[in-house]
C-alpha positions in Angstrom: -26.8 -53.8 92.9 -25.8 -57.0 91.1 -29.2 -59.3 89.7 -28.3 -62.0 87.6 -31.0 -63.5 84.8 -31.0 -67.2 83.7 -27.4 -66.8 83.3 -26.1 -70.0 81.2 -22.3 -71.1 81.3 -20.7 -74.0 79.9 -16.7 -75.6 80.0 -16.6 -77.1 76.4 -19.9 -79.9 76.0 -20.1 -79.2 80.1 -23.6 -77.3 80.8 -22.3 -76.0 84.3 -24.9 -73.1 85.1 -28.3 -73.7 84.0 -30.8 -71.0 84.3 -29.1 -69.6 87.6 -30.8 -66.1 88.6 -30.4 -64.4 91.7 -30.0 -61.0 93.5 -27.7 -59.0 95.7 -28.7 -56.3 97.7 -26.1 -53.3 98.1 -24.3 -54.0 101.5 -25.4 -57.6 102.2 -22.9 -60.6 102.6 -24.7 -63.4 100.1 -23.0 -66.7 100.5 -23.6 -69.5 97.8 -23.0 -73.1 99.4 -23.5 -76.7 97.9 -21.5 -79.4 97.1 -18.1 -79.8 95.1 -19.1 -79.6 91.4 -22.4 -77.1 92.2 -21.1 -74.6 90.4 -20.4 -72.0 92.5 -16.9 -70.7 91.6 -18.2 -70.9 87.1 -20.8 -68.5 89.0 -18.0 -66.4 90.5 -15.9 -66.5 86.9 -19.0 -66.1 84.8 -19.9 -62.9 87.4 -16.2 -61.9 86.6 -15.2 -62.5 83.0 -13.3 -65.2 83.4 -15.2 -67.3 81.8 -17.9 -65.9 78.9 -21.4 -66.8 79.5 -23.8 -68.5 77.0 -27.0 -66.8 77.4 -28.8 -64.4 80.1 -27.8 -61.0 81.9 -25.5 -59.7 84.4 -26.7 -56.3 85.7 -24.6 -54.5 87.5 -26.3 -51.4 88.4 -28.6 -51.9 85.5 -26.2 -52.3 83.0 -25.1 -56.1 81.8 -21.5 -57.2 82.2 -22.0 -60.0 81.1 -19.1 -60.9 78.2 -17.3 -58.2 79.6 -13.2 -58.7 80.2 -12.2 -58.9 83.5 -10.3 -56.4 83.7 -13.0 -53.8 82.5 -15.5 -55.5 85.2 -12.7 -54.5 88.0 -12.6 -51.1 86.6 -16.5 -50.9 87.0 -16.1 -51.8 91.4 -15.9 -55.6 91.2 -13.2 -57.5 93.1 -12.1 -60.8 92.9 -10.7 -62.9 94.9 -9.8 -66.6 94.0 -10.1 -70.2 95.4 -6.1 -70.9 94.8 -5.1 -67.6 96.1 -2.6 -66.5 93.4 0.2 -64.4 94.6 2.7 -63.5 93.0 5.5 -65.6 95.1 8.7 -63.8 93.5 6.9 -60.4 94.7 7.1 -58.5 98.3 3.5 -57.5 99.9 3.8 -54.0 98.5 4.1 -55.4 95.1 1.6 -57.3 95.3 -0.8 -54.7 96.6 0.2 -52.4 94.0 -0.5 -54.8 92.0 -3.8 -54.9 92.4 -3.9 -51.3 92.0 -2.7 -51.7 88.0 -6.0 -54.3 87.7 -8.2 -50.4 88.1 -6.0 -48.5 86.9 -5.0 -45.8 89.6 -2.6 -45.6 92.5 -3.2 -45.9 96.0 -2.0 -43.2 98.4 0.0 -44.2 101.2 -3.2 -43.2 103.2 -4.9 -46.3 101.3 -2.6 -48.6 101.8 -2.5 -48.0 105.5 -6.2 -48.4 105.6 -5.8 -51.8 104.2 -3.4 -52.9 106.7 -5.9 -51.8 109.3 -7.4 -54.8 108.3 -4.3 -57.0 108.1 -1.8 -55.6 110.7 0.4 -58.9 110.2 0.8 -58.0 106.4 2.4 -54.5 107.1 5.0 -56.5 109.5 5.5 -58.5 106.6 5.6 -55.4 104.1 8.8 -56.2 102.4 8.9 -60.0 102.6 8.1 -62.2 99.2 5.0 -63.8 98.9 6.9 -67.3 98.7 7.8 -66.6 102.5 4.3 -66.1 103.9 2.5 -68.9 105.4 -1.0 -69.9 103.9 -3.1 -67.7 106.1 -1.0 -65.2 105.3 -1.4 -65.4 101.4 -5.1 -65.3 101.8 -4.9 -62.4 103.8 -2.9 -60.8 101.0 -5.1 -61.9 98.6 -8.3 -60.3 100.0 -5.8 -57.6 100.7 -4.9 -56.9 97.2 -9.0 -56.8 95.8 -9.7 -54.5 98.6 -7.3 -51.7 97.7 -8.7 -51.2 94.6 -12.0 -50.1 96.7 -14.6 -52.2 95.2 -18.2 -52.1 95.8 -18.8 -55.6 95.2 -15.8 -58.5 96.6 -16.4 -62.1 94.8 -14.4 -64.1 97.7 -14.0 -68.1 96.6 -13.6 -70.5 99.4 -11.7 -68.1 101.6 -11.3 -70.4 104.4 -10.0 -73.6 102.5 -7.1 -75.0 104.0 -6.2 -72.8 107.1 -6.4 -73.5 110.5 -9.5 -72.5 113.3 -7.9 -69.8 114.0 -6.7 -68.3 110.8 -11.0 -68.9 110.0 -12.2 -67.4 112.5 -9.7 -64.0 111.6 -10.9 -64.1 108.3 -14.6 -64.1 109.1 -13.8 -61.2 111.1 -12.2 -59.5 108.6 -15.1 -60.3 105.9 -17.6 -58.6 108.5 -15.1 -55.5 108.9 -15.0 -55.0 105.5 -18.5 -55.6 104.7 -19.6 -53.0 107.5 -17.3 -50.8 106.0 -19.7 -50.6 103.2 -18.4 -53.2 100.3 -20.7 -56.3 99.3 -19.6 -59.5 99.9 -20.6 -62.6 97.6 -19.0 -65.4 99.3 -18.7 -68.8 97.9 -18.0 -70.7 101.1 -17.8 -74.8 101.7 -17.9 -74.2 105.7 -21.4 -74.0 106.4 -21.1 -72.7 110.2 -18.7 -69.8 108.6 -21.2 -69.2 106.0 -24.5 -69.2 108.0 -22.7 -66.5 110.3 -21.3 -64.1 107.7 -24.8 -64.4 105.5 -27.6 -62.0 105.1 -28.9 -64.3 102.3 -27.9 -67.7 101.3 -28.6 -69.6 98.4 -28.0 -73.7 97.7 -26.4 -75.0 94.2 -26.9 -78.2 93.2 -26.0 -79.3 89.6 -25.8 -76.0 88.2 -29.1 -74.5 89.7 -30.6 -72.8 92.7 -32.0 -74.6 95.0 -32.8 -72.1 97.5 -32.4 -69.0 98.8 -33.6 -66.9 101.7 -32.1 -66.1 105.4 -29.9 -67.9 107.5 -32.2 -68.9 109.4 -34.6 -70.0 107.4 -31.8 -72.8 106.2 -31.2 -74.0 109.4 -35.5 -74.5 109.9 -35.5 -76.5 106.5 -33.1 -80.0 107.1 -34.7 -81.5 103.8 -32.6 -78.7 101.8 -29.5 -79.5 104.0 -29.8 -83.3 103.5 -30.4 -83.2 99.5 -28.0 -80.8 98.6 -25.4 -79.9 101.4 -24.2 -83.8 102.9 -21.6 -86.0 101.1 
């Protein structure tokens, strides 16, 4: 579904991503760990528009986003869903959501919306309140909220879990699986590594703007000479 060829990114001077290829399968929940600085979320941006690549390819499907706005990659299935969260505090829920209907340009049928809130029953409680009222769980659960009514095939989720408490993690790993088994890939840039390892089908390790591995799980948790060079502080 999404393959990525020596895909080359820089801030300014900055080389961030350095040859980085890699592949997601349709379905799968591929998390990308490694250190502050890796260069995980430029991958995410890059992935997304935000920020234009140098050189290399971004198939999606077979044809290459890459240089695309962001706002045409949304309207081709991929969501996004950022480190700092980004709601719009002035705005209810609803607004939000609807928001994030605009990005794809369609609207959502009541039906739609109360599928989302399947997912996030204490966000239809909170239907009417601001964003600037909700607590930071909450926002992130609007967040994800506001990618996934736009029905995406692919969700770009960056550091999801950042900041919240056990409890609010474990609810969003739950949701992340829902959703995935629902039938939308997940690329998940995650810093917890017990979160990612149980989410993942396939992991991969950046370090300095490179892969350093990839493969199962499992097969991370076999090989402590990957976790020790690239995943302690």
């Amino acid at each position: 579904m999404l393959r990525i060829e020596n895909l080359h990114t820089y801030y300014g001077e900055a080389h961030i991503l350095q040859g980085v290829s890699l592949q997601i399968e349709d379905g799968e929940i591929a998390t990308i760990i490694g250190r502050n600085g890796a260069g995980k979320t430029t991958l995410l941006r890059s992935i997304m528009g935000v920020v234009r690549p140098t050189r290399g390819e971004i198939l999606f499907n077979g044809a290459d986003i890459a240089g695309l706005s962001p706002e045409r990659i949304a309207k081709r299935g991929i969501a996004w869903v950022p480190e700092e969260r980004r709601v719009f505090t002035n705005l209810t829920v609803m607004e939000n959501l609807r928001l994030g209907m605009l990005g794809v340009g369609r609207r959502a049928s009541q039906g739609e919306f109360d599928e989302v809130f399947s997912y996030f029953p204490g966000l239809k409680e909170r239907a009417r309140h601001q964003g600037r009222h909700l607590s930071g769980g909450e926002q992130q659960m609007l967040v994800i909220a506001r990618a996934l009514v736009a029905r995406p095939r692919v969700m770009l989720v960056d550091e999801p879990t950042e900041g919240l408490s056990p409890i609010v993690v474990q609810t969003v790993t739950e949701v992340l699986k829902r959703i995935n088994a629902a039938g939308t890939t997940v690329v998940l840039v995650e810093q917890t590594l017990d979160v990612a390892l149980e989410l993942a089908r396939t992991v991969y390790v950046m370090d300095q703007g490179r892969l350093q591995f990839s493969g199962n799980p499992d097969q991370l948790r076999r090989d402590p000479s990957i976790q020790e060079r690239f995943l302690t502080v």
